[in-house]
BANU-293185 format. One line per 3 residues: for each residue x, y, z of C-alpha. Coordinates in nm, 3 decimals, m for minus. Example, Ala and Ser with C-alpha at 12.3 -4.5 7.8 and 13.67 -1.06 7.14 Angstrom:
2
1.230,m0.450,0.780; 1.367,m0.106,0.714
This chain:
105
10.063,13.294,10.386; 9.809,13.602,10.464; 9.994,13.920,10.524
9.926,14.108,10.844; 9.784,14.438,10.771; 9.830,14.666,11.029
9.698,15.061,11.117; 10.081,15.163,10.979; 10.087,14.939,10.671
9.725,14.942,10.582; 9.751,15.271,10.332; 10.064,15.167,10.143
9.958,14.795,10.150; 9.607,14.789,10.074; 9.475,15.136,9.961
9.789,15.159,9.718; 9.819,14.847,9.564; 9.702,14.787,9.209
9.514,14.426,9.294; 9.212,14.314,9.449; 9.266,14.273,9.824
9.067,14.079,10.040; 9.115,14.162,10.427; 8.980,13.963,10.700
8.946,14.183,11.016; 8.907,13.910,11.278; 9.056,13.885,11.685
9.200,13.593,11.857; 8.880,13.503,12.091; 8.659,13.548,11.818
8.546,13.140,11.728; 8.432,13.171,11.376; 8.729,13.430,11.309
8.885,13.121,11.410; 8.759,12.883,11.151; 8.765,13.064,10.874
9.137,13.149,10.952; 9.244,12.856,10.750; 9.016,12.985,10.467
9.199,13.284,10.440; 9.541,13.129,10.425; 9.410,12.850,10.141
9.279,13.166,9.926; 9.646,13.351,9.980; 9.798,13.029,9.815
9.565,13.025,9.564; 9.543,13.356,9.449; 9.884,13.401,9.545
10.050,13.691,9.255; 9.678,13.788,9.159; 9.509,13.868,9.482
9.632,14.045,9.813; 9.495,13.834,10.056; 9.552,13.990,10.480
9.431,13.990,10.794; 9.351,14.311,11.021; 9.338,14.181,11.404
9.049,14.395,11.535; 9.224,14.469,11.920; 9.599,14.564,11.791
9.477,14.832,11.511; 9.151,14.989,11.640; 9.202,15.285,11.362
9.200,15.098,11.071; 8.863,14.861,11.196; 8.728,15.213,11.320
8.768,15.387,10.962; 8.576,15.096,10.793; 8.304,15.092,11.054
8.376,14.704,11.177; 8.132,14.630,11.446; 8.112,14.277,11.376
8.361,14.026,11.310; 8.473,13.773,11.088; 8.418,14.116,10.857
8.554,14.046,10.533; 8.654,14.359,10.308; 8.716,14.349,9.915
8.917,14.646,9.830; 9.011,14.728,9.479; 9.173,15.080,9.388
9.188,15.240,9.728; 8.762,15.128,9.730; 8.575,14.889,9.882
8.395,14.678,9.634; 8.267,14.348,9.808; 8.198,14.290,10.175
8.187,13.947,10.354; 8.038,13.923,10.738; 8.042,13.611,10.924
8.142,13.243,10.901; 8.117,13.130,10.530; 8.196,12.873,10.272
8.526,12.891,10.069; 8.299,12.874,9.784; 8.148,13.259,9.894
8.504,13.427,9.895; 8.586,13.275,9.589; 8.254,13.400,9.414
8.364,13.747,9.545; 8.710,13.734,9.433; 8.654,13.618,9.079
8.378,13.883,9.036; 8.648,14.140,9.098; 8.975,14.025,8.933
């Protein structure tokens, strides 16, 4: 299952770990946050031991979405090494994330 990253775990849960994370910053009214949810939890089984793979919900942690700048949403961060490598924005295929990932693990 995706972790939930939060404004209080983000640092010691993202920036800090030693794998690739993926983070979806997304919010419950948001429609194609929505349908790619079940993306996202299909890519944490998968890559489940390789890959972090979390969600950031935009209206509960407004520092962490302001510190990367999110304005739009489904906004889908690769962060390796405290860095973000990869970005995502919008509805898109399973096939796109998994490009993404494999280019960075």
């Amino acid at each position: 299952m995706a972790k939930e990253f939060n404004d209080s775990n983000f640092q010691a849960d993202v920036l800090a770990s030693d794998k690739l994370t993926v983070v979806d910053f997304w919010a419950e009214w948001c429609g194609p946050c929505r349908a790619i949810g079940p993306v996202i939890e299909e890519l944490s089984k998968e890559y489940d031991g390789k890959v972090n793979v979390g969600k950031v919900n935009v209206d509960n942690n407004p520092q962490v979405s302001m510190n990367y700048g999110i304005t739009s949403i489904p906004a889908i961060l690769f962060i390796k090494d405290g860095q973000v490598v990869d970005k995502l924005v919008g509805a898109q295929p399973k096939g796109n994330f998994v490009k993404k990932i494999e280019a960075h693990i």
